[in-house]
N, C-alpha and C positions, 0 to 999 in steps of 0.2 A: 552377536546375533547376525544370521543371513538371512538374506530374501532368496528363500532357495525357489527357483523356476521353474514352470512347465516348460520342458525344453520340446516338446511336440501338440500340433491341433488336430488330437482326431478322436472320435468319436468313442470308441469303447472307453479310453481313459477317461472321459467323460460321464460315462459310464457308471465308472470306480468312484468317481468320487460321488456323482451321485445313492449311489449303494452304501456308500459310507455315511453318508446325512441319513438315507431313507430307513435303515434297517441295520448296516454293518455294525453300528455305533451311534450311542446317544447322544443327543445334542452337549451334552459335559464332557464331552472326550475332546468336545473341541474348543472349548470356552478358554480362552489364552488362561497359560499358568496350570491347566486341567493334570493330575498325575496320572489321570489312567494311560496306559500304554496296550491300543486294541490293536490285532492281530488284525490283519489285511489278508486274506487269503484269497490269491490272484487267479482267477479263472486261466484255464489252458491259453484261450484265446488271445486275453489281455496278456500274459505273458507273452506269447509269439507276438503280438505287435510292442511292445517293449521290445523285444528285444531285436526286433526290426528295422525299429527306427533309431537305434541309439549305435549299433553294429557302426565296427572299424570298418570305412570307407578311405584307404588312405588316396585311390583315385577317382575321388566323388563326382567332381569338378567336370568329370566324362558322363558321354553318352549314357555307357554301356551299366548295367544294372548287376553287378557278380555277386553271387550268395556266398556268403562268409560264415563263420563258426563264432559263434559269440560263447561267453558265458553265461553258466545258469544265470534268472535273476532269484535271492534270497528271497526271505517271506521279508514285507513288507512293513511297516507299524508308523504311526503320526511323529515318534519320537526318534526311528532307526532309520527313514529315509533318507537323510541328510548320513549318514554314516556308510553310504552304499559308495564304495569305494575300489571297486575293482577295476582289471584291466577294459572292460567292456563298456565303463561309466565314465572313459574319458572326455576330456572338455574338448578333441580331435575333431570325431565326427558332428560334436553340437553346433562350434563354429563354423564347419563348414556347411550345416544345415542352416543356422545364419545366414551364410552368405549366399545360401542359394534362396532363400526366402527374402533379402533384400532385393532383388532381383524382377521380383513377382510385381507388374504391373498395377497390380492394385489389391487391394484387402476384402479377404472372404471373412464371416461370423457364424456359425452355426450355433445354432438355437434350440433347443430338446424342453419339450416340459418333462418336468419329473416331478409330476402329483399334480395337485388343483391349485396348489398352494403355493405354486414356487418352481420358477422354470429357471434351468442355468445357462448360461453364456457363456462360451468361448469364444472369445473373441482373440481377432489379429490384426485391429485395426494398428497400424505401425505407433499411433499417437495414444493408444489406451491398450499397450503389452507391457510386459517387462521387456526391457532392450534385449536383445538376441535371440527371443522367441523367436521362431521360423514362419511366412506369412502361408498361409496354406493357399498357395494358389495353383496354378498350372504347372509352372516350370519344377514346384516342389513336387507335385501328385505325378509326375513324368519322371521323377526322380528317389521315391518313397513310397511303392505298393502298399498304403497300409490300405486296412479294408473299410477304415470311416471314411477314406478321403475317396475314394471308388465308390461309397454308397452317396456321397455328397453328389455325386452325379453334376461336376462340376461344368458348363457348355464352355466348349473352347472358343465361341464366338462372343460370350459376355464382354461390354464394357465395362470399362472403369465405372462407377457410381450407380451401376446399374440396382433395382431393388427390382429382387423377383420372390414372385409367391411359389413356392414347390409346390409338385400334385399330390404332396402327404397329406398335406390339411395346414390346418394351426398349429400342429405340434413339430414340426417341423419349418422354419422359417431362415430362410436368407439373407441381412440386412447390409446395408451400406456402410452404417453408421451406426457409433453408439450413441444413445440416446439417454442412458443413467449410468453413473458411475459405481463401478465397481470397488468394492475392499478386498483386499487378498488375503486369505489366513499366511500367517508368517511362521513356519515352523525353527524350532528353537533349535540350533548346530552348533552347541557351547562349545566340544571338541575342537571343531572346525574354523571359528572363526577369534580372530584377536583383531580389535576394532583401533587398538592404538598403535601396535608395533607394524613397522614396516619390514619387507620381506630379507632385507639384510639382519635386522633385530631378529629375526625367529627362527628355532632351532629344524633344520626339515626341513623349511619352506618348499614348497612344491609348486608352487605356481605361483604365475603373478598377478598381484591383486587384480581385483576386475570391480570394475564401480557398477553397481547397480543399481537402478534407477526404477521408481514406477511410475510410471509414467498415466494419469489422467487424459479427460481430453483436454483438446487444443495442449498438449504439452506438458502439461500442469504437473510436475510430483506431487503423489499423494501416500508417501510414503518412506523410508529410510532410506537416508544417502549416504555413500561412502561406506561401503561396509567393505572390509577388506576377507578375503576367502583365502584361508588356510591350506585347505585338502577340494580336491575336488568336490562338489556337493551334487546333490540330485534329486528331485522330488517331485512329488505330485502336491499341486496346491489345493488348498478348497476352498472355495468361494462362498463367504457368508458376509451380512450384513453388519457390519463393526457397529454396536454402541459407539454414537461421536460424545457421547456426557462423560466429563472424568467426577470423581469424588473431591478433590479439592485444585486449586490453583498449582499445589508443589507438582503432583501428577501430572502436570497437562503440561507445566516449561519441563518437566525435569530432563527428556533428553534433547535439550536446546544445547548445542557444543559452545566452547569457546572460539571465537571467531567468526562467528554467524553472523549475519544482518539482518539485520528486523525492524521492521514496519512498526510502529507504535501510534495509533488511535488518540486524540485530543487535542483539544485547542487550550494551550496552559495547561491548567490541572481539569477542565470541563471535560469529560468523555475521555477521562483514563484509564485504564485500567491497572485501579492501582493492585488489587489483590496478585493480578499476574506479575506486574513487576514486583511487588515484595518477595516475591515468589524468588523469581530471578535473582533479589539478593542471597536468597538459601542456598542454594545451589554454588554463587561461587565462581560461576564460569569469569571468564575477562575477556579480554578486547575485542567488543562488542561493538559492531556497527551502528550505531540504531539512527533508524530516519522518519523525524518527527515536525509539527510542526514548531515547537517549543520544546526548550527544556525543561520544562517542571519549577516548582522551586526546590531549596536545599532540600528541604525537609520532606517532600514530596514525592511520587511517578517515579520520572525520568530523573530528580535529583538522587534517588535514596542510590541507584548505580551510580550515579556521578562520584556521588562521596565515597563509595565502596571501590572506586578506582575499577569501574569492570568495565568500563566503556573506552575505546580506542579513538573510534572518533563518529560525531552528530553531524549529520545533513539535516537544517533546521533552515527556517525562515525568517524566523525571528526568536532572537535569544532572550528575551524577555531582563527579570529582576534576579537572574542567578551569580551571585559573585564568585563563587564556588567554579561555575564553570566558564566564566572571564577568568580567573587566577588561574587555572589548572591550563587552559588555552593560553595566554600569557607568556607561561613558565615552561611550555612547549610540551606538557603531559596529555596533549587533547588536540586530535584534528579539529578542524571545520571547515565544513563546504558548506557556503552558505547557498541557497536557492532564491529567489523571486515567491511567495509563496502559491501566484496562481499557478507558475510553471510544474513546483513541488507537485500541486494537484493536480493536474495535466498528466505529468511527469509517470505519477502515481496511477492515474486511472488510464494509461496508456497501456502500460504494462500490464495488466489486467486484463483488456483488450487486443493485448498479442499486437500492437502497433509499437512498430520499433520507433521509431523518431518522430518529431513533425519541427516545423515551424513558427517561428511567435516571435511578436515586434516586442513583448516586454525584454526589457534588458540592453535592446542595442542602445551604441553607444556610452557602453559604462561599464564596471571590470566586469560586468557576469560576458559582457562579449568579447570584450577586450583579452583577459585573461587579469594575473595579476595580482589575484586574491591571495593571501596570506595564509593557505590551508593550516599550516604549522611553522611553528617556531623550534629555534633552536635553546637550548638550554641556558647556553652559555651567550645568549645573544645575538641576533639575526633571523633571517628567512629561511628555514631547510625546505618547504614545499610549497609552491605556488598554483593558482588554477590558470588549467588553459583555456586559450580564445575562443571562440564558437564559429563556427562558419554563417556567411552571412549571401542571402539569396534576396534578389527581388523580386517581388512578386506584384502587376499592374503599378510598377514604377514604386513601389516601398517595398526599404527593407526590414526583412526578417532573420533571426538566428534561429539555429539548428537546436533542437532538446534531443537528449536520448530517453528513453523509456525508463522505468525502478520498477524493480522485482527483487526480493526479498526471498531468505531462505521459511524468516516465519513472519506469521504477522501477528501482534496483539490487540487486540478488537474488543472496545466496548460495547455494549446494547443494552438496552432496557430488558428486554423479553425478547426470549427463546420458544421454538418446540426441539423436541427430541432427536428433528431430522433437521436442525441449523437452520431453520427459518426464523428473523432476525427484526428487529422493531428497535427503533431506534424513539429518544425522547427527546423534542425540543433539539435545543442547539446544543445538545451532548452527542450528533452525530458528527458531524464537521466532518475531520476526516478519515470516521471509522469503515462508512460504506467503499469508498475507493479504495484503501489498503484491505479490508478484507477479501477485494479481487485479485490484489496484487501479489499477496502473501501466498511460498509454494506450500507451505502449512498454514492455516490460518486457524488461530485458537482465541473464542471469545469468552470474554469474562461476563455473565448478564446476572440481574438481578431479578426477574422472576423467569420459570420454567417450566413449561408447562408441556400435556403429551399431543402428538400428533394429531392435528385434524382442532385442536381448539383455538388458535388461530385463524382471525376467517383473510382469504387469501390477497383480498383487497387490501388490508393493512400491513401488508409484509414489505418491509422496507431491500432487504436483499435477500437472497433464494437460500437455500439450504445446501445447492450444489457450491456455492464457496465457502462452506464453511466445514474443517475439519474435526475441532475438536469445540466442546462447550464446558463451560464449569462456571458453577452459581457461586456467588457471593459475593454480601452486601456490606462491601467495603464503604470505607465512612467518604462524603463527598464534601471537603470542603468547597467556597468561595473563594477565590484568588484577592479579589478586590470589593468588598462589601459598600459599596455606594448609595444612600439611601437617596429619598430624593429629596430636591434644594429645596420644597415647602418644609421642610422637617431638618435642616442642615445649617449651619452657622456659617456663613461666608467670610473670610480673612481676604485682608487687602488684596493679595497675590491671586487668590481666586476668582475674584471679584473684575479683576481683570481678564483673566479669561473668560469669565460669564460675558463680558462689552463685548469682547472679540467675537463671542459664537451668538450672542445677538442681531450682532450685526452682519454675519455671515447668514443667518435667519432670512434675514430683508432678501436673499438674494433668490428663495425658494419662491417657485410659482403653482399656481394650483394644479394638481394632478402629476406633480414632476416623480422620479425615481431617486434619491441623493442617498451615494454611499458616504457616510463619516469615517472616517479615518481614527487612529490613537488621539489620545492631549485633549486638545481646546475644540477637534471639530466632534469630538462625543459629548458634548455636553450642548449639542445643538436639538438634541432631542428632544431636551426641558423644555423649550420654549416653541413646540408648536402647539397651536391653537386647536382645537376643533374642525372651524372653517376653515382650512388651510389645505385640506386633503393632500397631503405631501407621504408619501411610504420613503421609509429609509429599509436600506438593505444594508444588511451587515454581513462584509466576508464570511466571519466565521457559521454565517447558514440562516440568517432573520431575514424576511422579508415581512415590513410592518413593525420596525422596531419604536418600542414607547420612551414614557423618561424612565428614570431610575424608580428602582422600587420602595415602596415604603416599608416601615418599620416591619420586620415580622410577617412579611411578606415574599420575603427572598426565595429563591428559589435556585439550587445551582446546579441546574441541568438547563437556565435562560443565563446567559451572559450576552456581553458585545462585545465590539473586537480587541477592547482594551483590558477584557476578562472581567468587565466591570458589572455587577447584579443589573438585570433593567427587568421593564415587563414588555408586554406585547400588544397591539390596537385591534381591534374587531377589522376581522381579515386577513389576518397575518397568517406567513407561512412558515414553514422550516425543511431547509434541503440540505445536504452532505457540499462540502467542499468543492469540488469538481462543477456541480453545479454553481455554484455559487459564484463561479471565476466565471462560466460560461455567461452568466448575467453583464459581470463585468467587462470582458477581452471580448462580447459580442456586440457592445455597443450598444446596450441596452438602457444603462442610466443616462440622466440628464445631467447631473450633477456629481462631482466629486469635491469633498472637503479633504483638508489634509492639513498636518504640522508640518513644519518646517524649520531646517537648523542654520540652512543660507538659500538666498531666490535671486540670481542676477539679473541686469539689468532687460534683458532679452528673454525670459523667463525659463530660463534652466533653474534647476531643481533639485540641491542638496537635502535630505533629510533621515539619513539611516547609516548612517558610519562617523565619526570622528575622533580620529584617534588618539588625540588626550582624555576621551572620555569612556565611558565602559561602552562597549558594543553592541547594538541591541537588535541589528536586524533591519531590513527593510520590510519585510513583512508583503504585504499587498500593494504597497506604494508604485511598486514598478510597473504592476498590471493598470494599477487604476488611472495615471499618467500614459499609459498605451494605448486606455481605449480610445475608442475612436466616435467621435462626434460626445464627449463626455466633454463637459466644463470643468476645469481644475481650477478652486480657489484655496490658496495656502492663509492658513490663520496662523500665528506665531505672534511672539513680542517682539518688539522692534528691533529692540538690542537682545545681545547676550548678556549671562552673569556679570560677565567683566570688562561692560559696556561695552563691544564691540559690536558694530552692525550688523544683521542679519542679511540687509540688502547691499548686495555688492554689486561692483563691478564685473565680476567671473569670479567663478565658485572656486574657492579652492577644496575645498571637501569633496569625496569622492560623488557623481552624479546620479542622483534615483531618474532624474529622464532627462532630455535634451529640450529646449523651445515650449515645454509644456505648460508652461504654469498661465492663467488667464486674468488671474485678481489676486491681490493681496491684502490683505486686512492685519492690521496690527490695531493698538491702543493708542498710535496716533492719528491713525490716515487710514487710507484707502490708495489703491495704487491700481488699477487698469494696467493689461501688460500687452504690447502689441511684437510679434517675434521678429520685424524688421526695424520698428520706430521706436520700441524701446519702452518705459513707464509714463506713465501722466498722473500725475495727482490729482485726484477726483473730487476728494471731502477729507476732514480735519476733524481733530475727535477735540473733546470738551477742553479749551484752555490750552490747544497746542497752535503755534502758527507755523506760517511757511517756513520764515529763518529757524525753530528748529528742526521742521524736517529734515532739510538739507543739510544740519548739519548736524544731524544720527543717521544718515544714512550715505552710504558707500558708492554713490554711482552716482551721474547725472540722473535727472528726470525733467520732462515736459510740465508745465503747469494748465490744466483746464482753465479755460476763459470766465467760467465762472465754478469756484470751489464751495462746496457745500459741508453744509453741519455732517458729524457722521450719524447715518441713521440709528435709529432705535427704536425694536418691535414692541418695547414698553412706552 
């Protein structure tokens, strides 16, 4: 299939096609797939400007304006356009009308109503043509007598971005700028185009492929890429409003290529879409980019490719409980570039935005700056790709690293509810980070579970607009729970638990009234059980809660509300829910008080291991690196003292790679308490039930100070 082009902007052919909507031809003759084949029968007029503006100019590039002999043009039809192949249809004078339309100062639109019901636009804005369109301005109207662009009564003293109203009225209008996005009818050139073989492959070949692009605003494709052109093609387009609803999930991936990258929507398995990725396994395609913030599990999303071997390689944040895709990364079958996950979202909502790069202190000092990361392995053993370093800037005396932006060829986007024109509702913390990759995505296709028509959506509750979104398809795929955690009034506590409950107890004691405290995975999520009523303390959860409660009870569950450990919870009178991006902005803006976190080593000067070690399965830093960035936020790490195989947690210098440098302010384990000062080092504060001095010191790996007077460890029981 081709995107065959309006190779000229002028008016009667505007004309044509509106004639063809109003009266030439029924609204069926143009419903993609339609068999009728109606006869176009081209007025005198419309002919001579055809054949005007298409004429062999081989000295165009000149002043001087010579009339030339062209060829008849045939009669016309929606199906034999693309097969107008004579010497007069060459791609000669089109490029050169190109290049004289690259030229043009700035972009004209003409505007024509045709009926009450429906006015068309040609447009030439450079950011919302097909690439090679010619811009209709001066330097072209000085060089192509047609008689649209002479009645455009174009002033030679306009500026750029000017908006003028003509003295026709309303029906005639001049614009800047586009304002709504266009859909192109794509007429069908089976002859003409072979989308796989290259020009050496094909027997004839006549010309060399030409990539064509359609280009939305601000840049955006909204439409097929890479179509390779056969035979010269030619045609008039028509502009109708595309249906974005497909009939099922296969429809809507199925022309997703192999080797594409894509945006995929969820935090774990919460806000996936999983009907589009089942989908994705139909089809078949392979080495699949996809950038998410998790991989799914086995059986799940992002797993069900994983095990179908279609994936090349994941930009994730955090690799979650997938062994599946540790063994396949491992064995050297699978990239990984791992992200920071607020950068991820940044990253993500950058590109969206049309902001090429920025700045951001998560990650210095540790391999996201450094470089060093192990993208991929070799089969046979060792390193075959590693990531590079980042550049690093200061800014009022701190430094920052450099991010580049993510954009995507498609994006898969969950949401709750739909209308008909892609306006988008999202539920709970099943948004995370559907809303930023649905900007991000140059196709964006969402999967929602109800659908409803235009105009029943009231406007205030629409979480993203309809202008990002290209394609929609319903269906109510099954949503499990990642981690069904009921709450501890209804839950059996084991010694090992029981331990962690002292640890985030005691981490409790450390909240003050009215404070902001994000939890982190492990022992600082189970800090939510134990607040009180009177304590007024909101917890914010990366993945999008602000007001996060304890765990839910029996039958209760809900799994469209999780927390950042994927774990069931509920919500406290107030609470909010935001997508991703926001949710980092909360964080890297310096807006909490508090930061809780695990921990795998904490040394003596409070650097901060917690998301890599490589005898053990991989799982991500996740948010850790944002949450140790921010700025004026308190970091207390909760962990067990020792590791499995009694080794200390608290060292001397970390040897595991570093989630932040000097950050950490408190530690709490199950025997003590530690205060951390970034030049003076640790002080033992308080002792937990039945431990003394002699053995802290000697479970733990470094010096430390002793407070003058050492206290019980607290307890909000």
């Amino acid at each position: 299939m081709v995107l065959c082009i309006t190779v000229f902007a002028v008016k009667p052919l505007l004309m044509l096609t509106q004639k063809v909507t109003r009266g030439w031809a029924s609204d069926s003759d143009y419903v993609e797939g339609s068999k009728h084949d109606v006869q176009l029968p081209l007025k005198p007029s419309v002919s001579k400007l055809i054949q005007s503006s298409i004429r062999q100019m081989p000295n165009y590039d000149n002043d001087d304006d010579r009339e030339q002999e062209v060829l008849p043009i045939p009669t016309l039809t929606p199906r034999t356009l693309c097969d107008v192949t004579s010497a007069a249809l060459t791609m000669v004078p089109l490029r050169q009308m190109r290049n004289r339309g690259k030229k043009a100062s700035h972009p004209v639109q003409f505007k024509d109503a045709a009926g009450e019901d429906r006015g068309w636009l040609l447009a030439t804005d450079p950011h919302d043509r097909i690439q090679g369109t010619p811009v209709a301005d001066d330097p072209l109207e000085q060089q192509i007598k047609a008689p649209a662009l002479q009645a455009a009564d174009l002033k030679k003293d306009r500026k750029p971005g000017d908006c003028q109203q003509d003295n026709r009225g309303s029906n005639f209008k001049r614009e800047c700028s586009l304002t709504w996005r266009r859909v192109v009818r794509v007429e069908v050139c089976s002859e003409n185009v072979d989308e796989k073989t290259r020009p050496s492959e094909r027997e004839g070949a006549s010309t060399v492929p030409r990539r064509t692009n359609w280009r939305g605003p601000g840049g955006r494709s909204a439409g097929p890429t890479r179509q390779r052109v056969r035979k010269n093609c030619f045609s008039c387009t028509t502009f109708l409003k595309k249906d974005k609803v497909y009939p099922n999930p296969l429809e809507a991936v199925k022309d997703v290529p192999s080797g594409a990258t894509l945006l995929v929507g969820g935090f774990g398995i919460c806000g996936t879409p999983a009907g589009l990725l089942k989908a994705l396994v139909q089809t078949k395609i392979k080495d699949l980019t996809i950038i998410s913030n998790n991989c799914g599990l086995e059986n799940f999303g992002i797993g069900w490719l994983l095990t179908n071997r279609q994936i090349k390689r994941m930009v994730s944040s955090y690799v979650g409980e997938n062994e599946e895709f540790m063994r396949q990364y491992k064995d050297g079958e699978l990239e990984l570039e791992i992200i920071p996950q607020g950068t991820l979202a940044e990253r993500i909502r950058a590109g969206g935005a049309g902001i090429p790069a920025f700045y951001t202190p998560t990650g210095r000092s540790t391999l996201i700056e450094e470089g060093g990361w192990p993208i991929k392995f070799k089969k046979e053993g060792g390193v075959m790709m590693i990531s590079e370093g980042k550049e690093r800037r200061s800014f009022n005396g701190m430094p920052y690293i450099m991010e580049t932006a993510i954009k995507s060829d498609f994006a898969l986007i969950k949401a709750f509810k739909a209308d008909r024109s892609g306006n988008l509702i999202f539920r709970k913390s099943a948004r995370n980070f559907n809303p930023p990759m649905c900007k991000a995505g140059t196709i964006s296709i969402v999967e929602v579970e109800e659908l409803v028509e235009v105009g029943e959506l009231d406007p205030e509750d629409i979480d993203v607009s309809g202008i990002y979104v290209d394609r929609i398809v319903k269906s109510n795929y099954e949503k499990p729970i990642e981690n069904l955690i009921l709450s501890a009034k209804n839950l059996e506590i084991n010694a090992t638990s029981e331990i962690h409950h002292r640890i985030a107890r005691r981490a409790v004691a450390e909240f003050k009234k009215g404070m902001y405290v994000n939890l982190g995975i492990g022992i600082p999520s189970i800090c939510a059980s134990y607040i009180s009523k009177n304590m007024d303390i909101t917890f914010q959860c990366e993945n999008g809660v602000l007001g996060m409660g304890p765990y839910t009870k029996k039958d209760e569950e809900d799994a469209d509300l999780i927390n950042a450990a994927q774990e069931s919870i509920t919500v406290l009178k107030g609470a909010s829910y935001f997508s991703s991006d926001e949710s980092f902005a909360m964080i890297r803006g310096g807006h909490l008080d508090v930061a809780v976190l695990d921990g795998m080593q904490v040394s003596q000067y409070g650097d901060l291991a917690n998301w890599f070690n490589p005898k053990k399965m991989n799982k991500g830093m996740g948010s850790a690196m944002d949450l140790v960035s921010s700025p004026n936020s308190r970091i207390i790490v909760c962990m067990e003292h020792l590791t499995p195989d009694g080794e200390p947690k608290i060292v001397q210098s970390c040897e595991l790679p570093l989630t932040g440098e000097k950050c950490v302010d408190m530690i709490i384990t199950e025997r003590c308490v530690f205060t951390v000062d970034k030049l003076n080092g640790l002080t033992l504060v308080e002792l937990g039930d039945n431990v003394s001095i002699e053995n802290v010191i000697e479970s733990t790996g470094c010096e430390f100070q002793v407070a003058d007077v050492v206290m019980p460890m607290k307890d909000i029981n």
